[in-house]
C-alpha positions in Angstrom: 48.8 -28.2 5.9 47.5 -28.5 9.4 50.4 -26.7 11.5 51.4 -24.4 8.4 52.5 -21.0 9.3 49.0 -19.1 7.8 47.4 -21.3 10.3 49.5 -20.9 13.4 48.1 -18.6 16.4 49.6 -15.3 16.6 51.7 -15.1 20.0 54.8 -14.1 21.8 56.8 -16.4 24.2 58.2 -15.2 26.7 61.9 -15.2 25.9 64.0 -16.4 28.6 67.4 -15.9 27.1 68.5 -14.7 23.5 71.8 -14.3 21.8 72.7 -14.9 18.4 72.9 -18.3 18.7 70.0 -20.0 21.0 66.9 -18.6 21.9 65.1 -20.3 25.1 61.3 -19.7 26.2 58.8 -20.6 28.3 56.3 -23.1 26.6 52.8 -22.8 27.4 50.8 -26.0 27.8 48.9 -27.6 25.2 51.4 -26.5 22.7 53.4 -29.2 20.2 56.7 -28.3 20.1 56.8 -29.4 16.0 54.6 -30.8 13.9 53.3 -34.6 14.7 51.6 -36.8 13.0 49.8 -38.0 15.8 48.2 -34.8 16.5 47.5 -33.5 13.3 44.7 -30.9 13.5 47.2 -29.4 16.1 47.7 -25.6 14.6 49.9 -24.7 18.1 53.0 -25.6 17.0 56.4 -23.8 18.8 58.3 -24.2 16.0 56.3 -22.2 13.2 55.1 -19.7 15.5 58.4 -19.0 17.2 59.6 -18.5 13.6 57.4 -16.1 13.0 58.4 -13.8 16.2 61.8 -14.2 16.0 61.4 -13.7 11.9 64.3 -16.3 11.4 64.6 -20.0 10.9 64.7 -21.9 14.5 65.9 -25.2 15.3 64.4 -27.0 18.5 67.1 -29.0 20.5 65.1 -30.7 22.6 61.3 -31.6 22.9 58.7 -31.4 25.6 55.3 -33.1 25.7 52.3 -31.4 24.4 50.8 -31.1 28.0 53.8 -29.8 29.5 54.8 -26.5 30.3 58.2 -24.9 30.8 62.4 -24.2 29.3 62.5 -24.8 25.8 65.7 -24.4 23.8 66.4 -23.3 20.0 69.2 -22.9 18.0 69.0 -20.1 15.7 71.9 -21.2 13.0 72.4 -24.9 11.3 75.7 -24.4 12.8 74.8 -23.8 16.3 71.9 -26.8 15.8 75.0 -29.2 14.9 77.3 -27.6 17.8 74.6 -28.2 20.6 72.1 -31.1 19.1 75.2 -33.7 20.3 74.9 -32.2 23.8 71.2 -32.7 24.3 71.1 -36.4 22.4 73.5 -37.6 24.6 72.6 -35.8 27.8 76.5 -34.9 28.6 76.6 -31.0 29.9 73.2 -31.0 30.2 70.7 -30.8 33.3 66.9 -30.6 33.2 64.6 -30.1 36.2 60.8 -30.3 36.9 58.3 -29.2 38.8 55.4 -31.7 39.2 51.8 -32.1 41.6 51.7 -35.5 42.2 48.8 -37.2 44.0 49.4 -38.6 47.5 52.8 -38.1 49.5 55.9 -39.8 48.3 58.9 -40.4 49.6 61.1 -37.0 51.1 63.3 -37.9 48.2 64.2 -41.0 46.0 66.0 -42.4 43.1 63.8 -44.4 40.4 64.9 -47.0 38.5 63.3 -48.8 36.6 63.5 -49.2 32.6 61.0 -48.2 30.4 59.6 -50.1 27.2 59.9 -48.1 24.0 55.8 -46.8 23.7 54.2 -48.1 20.2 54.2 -44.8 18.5 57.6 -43.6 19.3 59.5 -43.1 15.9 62.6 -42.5 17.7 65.8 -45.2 16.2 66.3 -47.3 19.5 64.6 -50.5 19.0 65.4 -52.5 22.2 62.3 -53.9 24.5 62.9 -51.6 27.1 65.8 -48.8 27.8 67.4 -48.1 31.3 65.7 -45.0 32.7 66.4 -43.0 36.3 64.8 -40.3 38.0 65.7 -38.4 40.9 62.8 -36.9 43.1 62.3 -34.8 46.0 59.2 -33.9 47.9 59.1 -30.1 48.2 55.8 -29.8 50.3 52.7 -31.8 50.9 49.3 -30.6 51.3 45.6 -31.3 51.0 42.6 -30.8 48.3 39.6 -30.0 50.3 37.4 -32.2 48.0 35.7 -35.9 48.5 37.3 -38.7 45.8 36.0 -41.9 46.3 36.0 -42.8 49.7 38.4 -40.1 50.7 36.6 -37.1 51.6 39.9 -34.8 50.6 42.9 -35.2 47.8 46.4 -36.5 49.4 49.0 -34.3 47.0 52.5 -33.2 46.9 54.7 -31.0 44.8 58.1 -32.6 43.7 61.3 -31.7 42.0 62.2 -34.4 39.6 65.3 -34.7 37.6 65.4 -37.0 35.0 68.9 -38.8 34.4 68.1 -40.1 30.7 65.9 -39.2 28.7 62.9 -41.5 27.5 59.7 -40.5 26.5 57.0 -39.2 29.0 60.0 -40.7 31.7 58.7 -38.6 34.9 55.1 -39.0 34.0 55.7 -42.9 33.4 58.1 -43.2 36.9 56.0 -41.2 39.0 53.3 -43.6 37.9 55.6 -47.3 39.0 55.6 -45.3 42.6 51.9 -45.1 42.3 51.8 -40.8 42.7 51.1 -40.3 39.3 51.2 -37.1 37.8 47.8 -34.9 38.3 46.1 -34.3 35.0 47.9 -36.9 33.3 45.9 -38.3 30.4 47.9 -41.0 29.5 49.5 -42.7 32.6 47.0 -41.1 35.8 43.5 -41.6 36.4 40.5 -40.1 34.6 38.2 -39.5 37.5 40.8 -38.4 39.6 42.2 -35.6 37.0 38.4 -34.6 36.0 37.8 -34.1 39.9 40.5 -31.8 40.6 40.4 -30.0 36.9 36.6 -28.9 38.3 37.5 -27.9 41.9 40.6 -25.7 40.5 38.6 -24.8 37.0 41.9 -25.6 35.1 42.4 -28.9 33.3 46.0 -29.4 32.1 49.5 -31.3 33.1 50.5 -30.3 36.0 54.3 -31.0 35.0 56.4 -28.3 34.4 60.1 -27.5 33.0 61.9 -25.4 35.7 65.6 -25.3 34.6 67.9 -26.2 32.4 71.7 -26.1 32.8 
């Protein structure tokens, strides 16, 4: 089965915290955080290969896009799994932060809000049109790619904190896009030649979106 455990890459996450109830690490990029069946020649799957370092059963509390790097949470017992899923379903107790390149210079900070229509291959239960979605931002610095796009000779872009106050599917990546500063290297809501220019000046083509904290 594509995904099965003979199949997964040997590697070791770095562990950011471990007890006997929740394990957290740091995801790379590129990695699924379970098995999808959108993606299903995928053989980096979190789940399978966290297993097999941690040689116990693993329950992920949370998810994070493919393309997305960062803090990851497990729980290691069915009991802790039941204790904690609540939390992170419902967002109460719980606090995520990111760390994002956007392209051009937005705002010093800002609140988005602005709902969000349920994508066509989201299997998750809510079934309304569109879902009430916020996103706090701030502008940590602003700087300059020293390459020609279009008629620009450089690359406007800026790093940002974001903080997502619900929690819909690819919500920063989709928000930072309805302010026009999408994400760099986003494949599904930014722009082709844009991300192709700047994955070949910096020889790195991923999501520039990553998971700083979580509280």
């Amino acid at each position: 089965m594509p995904g099965g455990a003979g199949l997964v890459p040997e590697v070791s996450f770095r562990l950011l915290h471990l007890d006997d109830q929740i394990a957290v690490i740091d995801k790379p990029s590129g990695w699924l955080v379970h098995p999808s069946p959108i993606d299903r020649g995928e053989t980096r799957v979190v789940l399978q290969a966290l297993r097999n370092q941690l040689g116990k059963p693993v329950y992920p509390l949370h998810r994070l896009d493919k393309p997305t790097s960062g803090v990851l949470a497990f729980a290691l017992t069915s009991e802790a799994a039941q204790a904690f899923g609540p939390c992170f379903e419902s967002g109460q107790g719980i606090r995520k932060t990111y760390r994002a390149v956007v392209r051009g210079w937005p705002d010093h900070e800002g609140l988005i809000d602005h709902p969000l229509a349920r994508m066509p291959d989201d299997f998750t239960p809510q079934r309304e049109a569109s879902l009430p979605a916020q996103t706090h931002f701030r502008t940590l610095r602003c700087g300059v790619l020293p390459i020609a796009h279009g008629r620009y000779p450089q690359i406007r872009i800026a790093e940002i904190e974001v903080e997502p106050l619900n929690g819909r599917r690819h919500q920063i990546r989709r928000h930072m896009k309805h302010l026009a500063h999408p994400v760099i290297g986003d494949s599904t809501h930014g722009k082709g030649p844009l991300n192709r220019t700047v994955a070949d000046h910096l020889g790195a083509a991923r999501l520039w979106l990553h998971a700083s904290t979580l509280e």
